[in-house]
C-alpha positions as CSV (number, residue, x, y, z in Angstrom):
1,X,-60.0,18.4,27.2
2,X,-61.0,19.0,31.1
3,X,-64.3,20.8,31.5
4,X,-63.6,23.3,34.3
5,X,-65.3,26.1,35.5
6,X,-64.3,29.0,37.8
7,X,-65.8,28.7,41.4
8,X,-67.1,32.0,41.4
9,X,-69.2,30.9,38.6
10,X,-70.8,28.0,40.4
11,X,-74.0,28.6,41.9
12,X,-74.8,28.7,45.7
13,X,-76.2,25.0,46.6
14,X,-79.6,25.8,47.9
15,X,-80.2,22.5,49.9
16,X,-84.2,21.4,50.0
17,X,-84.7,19.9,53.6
18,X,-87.2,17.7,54.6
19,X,-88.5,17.4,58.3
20,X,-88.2,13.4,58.9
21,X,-91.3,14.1,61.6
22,X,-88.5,13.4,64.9
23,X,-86.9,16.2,65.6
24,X,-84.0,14.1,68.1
25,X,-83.1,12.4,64.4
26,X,-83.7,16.3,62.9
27,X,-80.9,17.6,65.6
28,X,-78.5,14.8,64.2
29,X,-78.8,15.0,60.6
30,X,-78.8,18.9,60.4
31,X,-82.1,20.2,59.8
32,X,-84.1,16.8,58.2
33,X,-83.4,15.0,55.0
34,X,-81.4,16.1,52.2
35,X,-82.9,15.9,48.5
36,X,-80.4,13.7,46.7
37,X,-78.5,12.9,49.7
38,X,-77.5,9.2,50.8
39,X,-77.3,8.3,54.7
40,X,-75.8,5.2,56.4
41,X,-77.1,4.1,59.6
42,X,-74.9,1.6,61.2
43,X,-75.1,-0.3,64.5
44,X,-75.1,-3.5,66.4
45,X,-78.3,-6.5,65.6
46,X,-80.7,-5.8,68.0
47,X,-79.7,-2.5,68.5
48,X,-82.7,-0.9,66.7
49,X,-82.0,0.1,63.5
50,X,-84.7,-1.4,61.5
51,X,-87.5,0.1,64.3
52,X,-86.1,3.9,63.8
53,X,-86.3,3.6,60.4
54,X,-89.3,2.1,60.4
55,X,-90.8,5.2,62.3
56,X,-89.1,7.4,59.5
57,X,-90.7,5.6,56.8
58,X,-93.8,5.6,58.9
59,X,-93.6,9.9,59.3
60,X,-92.6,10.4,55.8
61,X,-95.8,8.6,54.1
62,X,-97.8,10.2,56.9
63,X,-96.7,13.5,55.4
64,X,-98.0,12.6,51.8
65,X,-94.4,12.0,50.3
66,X,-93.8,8.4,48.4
67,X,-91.6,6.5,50.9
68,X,-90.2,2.9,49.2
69,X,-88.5,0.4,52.0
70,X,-86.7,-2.3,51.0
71,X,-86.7,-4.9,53.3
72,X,-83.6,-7.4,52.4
73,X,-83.2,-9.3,55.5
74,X,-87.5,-9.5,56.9
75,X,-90.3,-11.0,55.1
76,X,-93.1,-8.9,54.4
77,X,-95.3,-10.3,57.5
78,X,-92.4,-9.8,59.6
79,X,-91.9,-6.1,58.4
80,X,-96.1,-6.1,59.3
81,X,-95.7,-7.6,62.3
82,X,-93.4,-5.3,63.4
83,X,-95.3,-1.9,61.8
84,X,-98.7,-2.8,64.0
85,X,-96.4,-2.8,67.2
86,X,-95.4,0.6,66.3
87,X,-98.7,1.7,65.1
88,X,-97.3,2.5,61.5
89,X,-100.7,2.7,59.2
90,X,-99.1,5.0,56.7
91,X,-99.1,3.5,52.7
92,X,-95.3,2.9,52.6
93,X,-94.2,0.5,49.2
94,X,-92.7,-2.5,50.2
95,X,-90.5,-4.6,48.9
96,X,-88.1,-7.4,48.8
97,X,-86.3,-6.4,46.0
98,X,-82.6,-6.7,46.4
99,X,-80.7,-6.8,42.9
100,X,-79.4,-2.7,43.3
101,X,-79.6,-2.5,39.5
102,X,-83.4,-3.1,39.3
103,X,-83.5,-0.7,42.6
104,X,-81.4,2.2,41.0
105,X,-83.9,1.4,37.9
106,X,-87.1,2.2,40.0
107,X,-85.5,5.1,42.2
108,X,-84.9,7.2,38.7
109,X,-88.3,6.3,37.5
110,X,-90.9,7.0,40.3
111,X,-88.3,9.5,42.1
112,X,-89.7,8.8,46.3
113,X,-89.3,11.2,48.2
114,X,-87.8,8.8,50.9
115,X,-85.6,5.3,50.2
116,X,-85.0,3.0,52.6
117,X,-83.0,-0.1,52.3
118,X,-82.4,-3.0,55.1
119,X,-79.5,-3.6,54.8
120,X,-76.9,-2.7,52.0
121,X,-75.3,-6.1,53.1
122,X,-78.6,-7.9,51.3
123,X,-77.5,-6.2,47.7
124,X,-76.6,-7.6,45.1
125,X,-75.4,-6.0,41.6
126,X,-74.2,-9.4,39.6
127,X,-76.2,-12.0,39.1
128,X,-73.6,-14.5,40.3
129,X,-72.4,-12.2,43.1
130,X,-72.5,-13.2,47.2
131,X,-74.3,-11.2,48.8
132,X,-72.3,-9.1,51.4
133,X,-69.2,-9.0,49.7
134,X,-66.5,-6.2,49.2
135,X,-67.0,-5.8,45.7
136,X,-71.3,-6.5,45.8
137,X,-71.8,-4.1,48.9
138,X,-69.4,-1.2,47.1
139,X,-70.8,-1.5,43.6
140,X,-74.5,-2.0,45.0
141,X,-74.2,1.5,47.4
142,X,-72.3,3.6,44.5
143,X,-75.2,2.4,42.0
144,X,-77.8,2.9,44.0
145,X,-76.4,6.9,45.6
146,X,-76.2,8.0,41.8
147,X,-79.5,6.9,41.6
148,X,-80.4,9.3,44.3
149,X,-78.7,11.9,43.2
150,X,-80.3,11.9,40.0
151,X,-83.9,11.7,40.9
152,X,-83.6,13.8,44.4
153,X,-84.7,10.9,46.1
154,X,-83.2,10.4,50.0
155,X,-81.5,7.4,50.0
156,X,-80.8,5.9,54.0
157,X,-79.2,2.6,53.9
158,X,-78.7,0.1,57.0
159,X,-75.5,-1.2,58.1
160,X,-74.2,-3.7,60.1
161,X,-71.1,-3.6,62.1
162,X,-68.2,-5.5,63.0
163,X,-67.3,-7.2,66.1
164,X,-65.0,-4.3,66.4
165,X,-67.3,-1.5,66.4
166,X,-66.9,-0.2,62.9
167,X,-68.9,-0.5,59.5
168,X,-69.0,-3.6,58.0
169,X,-67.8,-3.9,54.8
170,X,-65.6,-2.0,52.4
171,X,-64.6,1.5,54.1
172,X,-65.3,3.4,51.0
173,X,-68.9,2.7,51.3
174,X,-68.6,5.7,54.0
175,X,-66.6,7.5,51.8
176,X,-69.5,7.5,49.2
177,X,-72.5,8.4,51.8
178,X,-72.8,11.7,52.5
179,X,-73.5,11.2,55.7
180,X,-72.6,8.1,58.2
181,X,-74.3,7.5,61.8
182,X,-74.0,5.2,64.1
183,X,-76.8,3.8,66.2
184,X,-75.6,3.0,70.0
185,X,-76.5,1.7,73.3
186,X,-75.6,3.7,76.5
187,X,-77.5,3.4,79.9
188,X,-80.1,1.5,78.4
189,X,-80.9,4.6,75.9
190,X,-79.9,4.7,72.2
191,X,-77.9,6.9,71.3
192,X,-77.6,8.5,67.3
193,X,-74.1,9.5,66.7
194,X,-73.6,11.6,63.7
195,X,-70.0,10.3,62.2
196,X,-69.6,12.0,59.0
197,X,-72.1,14.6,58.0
198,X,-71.5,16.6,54.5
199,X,-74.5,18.7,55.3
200,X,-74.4,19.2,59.0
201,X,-72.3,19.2,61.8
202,X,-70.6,15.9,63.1
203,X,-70.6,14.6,66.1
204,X,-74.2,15.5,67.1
205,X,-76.0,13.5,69.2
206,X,-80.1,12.3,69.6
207,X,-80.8,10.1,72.7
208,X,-83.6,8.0,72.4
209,X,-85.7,5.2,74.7
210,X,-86.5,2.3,73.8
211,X,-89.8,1.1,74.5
212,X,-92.4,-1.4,73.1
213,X,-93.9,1.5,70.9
214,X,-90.4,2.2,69.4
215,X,-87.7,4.7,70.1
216,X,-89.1,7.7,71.9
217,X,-86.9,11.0,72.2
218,X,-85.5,12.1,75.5
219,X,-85.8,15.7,76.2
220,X,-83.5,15.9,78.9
221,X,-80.1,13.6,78.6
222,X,-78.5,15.6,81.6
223,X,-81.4,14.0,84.0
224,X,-81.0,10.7,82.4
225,X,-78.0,10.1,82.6
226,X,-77.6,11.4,86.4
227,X,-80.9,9.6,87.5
228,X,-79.1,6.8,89.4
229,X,-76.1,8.9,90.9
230,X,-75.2,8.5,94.3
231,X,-74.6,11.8,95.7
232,X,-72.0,11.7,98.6
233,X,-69.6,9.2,97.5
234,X,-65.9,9.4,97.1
235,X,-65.0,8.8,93.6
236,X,-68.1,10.6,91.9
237,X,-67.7,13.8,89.9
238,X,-70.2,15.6,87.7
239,X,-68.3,16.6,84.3
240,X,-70.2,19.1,81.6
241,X,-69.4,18.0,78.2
242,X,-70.3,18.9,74.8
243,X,-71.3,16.5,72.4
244,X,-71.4,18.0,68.9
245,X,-74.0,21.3,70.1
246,X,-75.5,19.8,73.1
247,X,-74.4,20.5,76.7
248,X,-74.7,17.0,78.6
249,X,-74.1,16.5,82.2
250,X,-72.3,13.0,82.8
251,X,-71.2,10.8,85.9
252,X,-67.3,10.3,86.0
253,X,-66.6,7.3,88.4
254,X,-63.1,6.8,89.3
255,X,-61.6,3.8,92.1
256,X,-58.4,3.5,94.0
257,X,-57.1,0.5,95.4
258,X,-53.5,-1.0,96.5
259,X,-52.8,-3.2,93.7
260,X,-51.7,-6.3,94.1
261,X,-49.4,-6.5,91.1
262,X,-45.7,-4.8,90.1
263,X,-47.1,-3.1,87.4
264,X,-50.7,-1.2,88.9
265,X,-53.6,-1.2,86.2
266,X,-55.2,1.1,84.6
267,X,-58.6,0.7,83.6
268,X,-60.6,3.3,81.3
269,X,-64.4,2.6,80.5
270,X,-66.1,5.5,78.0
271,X,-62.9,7.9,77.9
272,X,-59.7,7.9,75.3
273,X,-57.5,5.7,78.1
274,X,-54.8,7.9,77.1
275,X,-56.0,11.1,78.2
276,X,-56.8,9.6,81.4
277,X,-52.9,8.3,81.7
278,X,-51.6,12.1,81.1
279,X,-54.5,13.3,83.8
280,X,-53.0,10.7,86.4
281,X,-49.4,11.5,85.4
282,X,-49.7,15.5,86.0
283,X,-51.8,14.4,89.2
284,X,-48.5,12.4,90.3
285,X,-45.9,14.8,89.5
286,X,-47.6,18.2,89.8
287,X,-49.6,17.5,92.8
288,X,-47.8,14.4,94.4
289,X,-50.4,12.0,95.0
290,X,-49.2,8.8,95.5
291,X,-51.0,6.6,92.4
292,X,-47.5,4.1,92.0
293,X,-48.7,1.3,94.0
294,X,-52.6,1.6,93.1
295,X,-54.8,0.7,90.6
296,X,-57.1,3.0,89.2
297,X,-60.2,2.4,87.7
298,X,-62.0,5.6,85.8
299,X,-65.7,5.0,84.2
300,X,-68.1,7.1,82.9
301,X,-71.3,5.5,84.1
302,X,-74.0,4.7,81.9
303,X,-71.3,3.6,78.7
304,X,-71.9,6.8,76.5
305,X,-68.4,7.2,74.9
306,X,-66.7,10.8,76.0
307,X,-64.2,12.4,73.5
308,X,-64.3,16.0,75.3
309,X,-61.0,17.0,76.5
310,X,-63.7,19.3,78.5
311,X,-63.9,15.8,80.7
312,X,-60.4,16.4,82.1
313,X,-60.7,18.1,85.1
314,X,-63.1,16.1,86.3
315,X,-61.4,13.2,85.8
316,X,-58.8,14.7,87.8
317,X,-61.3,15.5,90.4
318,X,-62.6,12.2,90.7
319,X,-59.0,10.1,91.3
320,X,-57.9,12.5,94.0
321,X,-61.6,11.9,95.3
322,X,-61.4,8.1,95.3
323,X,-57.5,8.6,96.9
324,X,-57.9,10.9,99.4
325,X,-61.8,8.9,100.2
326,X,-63.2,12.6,100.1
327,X,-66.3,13.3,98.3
328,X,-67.3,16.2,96.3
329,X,-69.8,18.2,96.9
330,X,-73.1,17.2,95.0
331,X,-74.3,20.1,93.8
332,X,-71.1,20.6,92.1
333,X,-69.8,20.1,88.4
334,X,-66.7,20.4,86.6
335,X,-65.3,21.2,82.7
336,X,-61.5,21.7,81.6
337,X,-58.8,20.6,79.8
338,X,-55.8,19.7,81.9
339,X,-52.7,20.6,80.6
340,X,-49.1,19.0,81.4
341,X,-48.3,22.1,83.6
342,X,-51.2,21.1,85.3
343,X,-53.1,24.5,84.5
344,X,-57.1,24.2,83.2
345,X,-57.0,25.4,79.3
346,X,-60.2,26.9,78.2
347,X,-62.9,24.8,76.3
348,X,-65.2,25.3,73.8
349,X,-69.2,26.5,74.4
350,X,-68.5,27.5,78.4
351,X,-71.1,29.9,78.3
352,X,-73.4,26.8,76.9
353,X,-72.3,24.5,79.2
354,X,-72.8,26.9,82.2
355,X,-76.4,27.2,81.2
356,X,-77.0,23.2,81.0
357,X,-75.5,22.8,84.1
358,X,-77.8,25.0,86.3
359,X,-80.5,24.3,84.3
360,X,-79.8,20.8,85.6
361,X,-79.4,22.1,89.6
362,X,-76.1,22.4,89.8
363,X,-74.9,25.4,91.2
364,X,-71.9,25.4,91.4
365,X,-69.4,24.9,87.9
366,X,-65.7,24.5,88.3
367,X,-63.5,25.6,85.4
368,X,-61.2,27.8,83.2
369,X,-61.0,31.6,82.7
370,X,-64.1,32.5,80.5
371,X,-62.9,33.7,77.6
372,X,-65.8,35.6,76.1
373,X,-68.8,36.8,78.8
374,X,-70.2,35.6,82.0
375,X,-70.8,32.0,82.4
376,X,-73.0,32.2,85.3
377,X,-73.5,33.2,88.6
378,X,-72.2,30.0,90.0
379,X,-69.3,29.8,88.1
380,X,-66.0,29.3,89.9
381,X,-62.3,29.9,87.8
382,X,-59.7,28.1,88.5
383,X,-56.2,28.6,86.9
384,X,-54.7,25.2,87.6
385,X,-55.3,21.7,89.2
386,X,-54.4,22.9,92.6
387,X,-56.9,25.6,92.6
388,X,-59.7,23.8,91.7
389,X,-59.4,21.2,94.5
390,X,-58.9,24.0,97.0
391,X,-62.7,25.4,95.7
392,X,-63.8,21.7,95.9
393,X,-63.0,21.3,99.6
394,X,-61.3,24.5,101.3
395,X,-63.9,27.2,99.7
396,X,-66.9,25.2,98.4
């Protein structure tokens, strides 16, 4: 017999949040910890994984709540070392502890408020078991989530990643999370990527600095990111993109030269390479500009990875720049999709990005027909690819 219930009968999820003390890591998980919730934080060695969480262990006993961390891959005078660099005095529990059985055992007992474990890849849950294996890593994270779910206890786990980029280990370990993010470097900041979030938006975004007190919010990405633009060169565009709720304003970087080769290459640094290949295609055929015997090199400077079609137009902008050795106007900044007709298609949160980009100076911002209200009073619409370069250097 399957127990079943109707869903009108199931009551509203009322989920208890808990500020984690930084509200950059607050912005990325939705609000602060989940009760019952289990988090994966993944990203290169070195890249600072252990330090943030150290800092969110650090905020959590500072606030009164039980915090356990679970230091699989650091001795305990290394984990000490470490804490008086970043001034953590709080009364965290510490231990070495790795079998995920005895773990899960404690968890449902003392119920803390905060779980920490470095790294899942240091579980075991058989006593003959490798460490780091398929089957170890799965059985150790499902044993130790329904642990966390039972006692309401927030459960973050560290992982490592491939040379690839992605998760180490078996891919249903971020099937079982409820949330995955991914730790990242990008113009010497870090950057918190939200990749899966079951109670929060994906996608959102926390950029940090690194410094010898630990990782320290930035408040304003747009000026970081644009602090070592060269204003007045050919090639350089401003784009506006979202990244999950937050307006950023980025660098696109594009360069022609005659290539010396049949076939001319295409190189794309921080952008999906295809997008880029339909931008240069429509450039070709709907504005003739001769790209067949050049190679074309497009980069978003500073290595955050861009996957807002919003980026297009200034793309766009930013080859016929380097082409034509014409540069665009510096206080200017561009958002669209391009389409194969070569017209600019709307994007999402214009109004938001028009607001981010004259907060940042900019006062001019080059895109698609609004389709709600005003985006600002610099705002300049352009219906197609054509248009917008005759407002970059006919009317600007």
């Amino acid at each position: 017999m399957v127990r079943h219930t109707l869903l009108a009968e199931v009551d509203d999820l009322a989920l208890a949040r808990l500020p984690t003390g930084i509200p950059e890591v607050d912005r990325v998980l939705g609000g602060g910890w989940v009760s019952g919730s289990a988090v994966l934080i993944a990203g290169e060695p070195g890249i600072g994984k252990s330090t943030l969480l150290l800092q969110l262990a650090d905020e959590s006993a500072r606030a009164g709540h039980a915090t356990l961390y679970v230091a699989g891959e650091e001795s305990p005078g290394q984990v000490k070392l470490r804490a008086g660099r970043l001034g953590v005095r709080a009364p965290l529990t510490l231990t070495r502890e790795t079998d995920a059985r005895v773990l899960a055992e404690y968890i449902r007992q003392e119920a803390p408020r905060l779980a920490i474990v470095d790294s899942a890849q240091t579980l075991t849950v058989d006593d003959d078991g490798t460490a780091g294996s398929v089957s170890q890593v799965r059985d150790a994270t499902a044993m130790l989530t329904q642990a966390a779910k039972a006692s309401g206890t927030t459960l973050v786990l560290i992982g490592h990643v491939t040379k690839q980029g992605t998760v180490a280990g078996p891919k249903v370990i971020e099937h079982i999370v409820d949330a995955t993010f991914a730790l990242e470097s990008a113009a010497g900041f870090r950057i918190l990527r939200g990749m899966k979030n079951r109670f929060g938006p994906a996608g959102e975004v926390g950029v940090f600095e690194m410094r010898a007190t630990g990782l320290h919010a930035v408040d304003n990405p747009s000026e970081a990111f644009l602090a070592e633009r060269l204003t007045g060169v050919p090639g350089s565009v401003v784009a506006v993109v979202m990244e999950g709720q937050r307006a950023i304003l980025l660098e696109v970087q594009a360069l022609a030269s005659k290539s010396p080769f049949t076939s001319p290459r295409r190189v794309v640094q921080g952008l999906d390479a295809r997008r880029v290949d339909v931008v240069l295609a429509v450039l070709e055929r709907r504005l003739d500009l001769p790209l067949a015997g050049l190679d074309v090199y497009v980069n978003v400077a500073g290595g955050l990875r861009v996957t807002d079609q919003g980026a297009d137009l200034a793309v766009a902008v930013a080859v016929v720049s380097a082409v034509t050795n014409r540069a665009s106007p510096g206080a200017t900044a561009f958002v669209g999709e391009v389409g194969l007709a070569g017209e600019i298609r709307a994007v999402k949160e214009l109004e938001r990005r028009g607001r981010e980009a004259e907060r940042s100076g900019y006062t001019t911002l080059i895109g698609p027909r609004p389709r709600g209200g005003a985006v600002g009073g610099g705002y300049r619409e352009a219906v197609d690819l054509r248009a917008a370069l005759d407002l970059v250097w006919r009317r600007a």
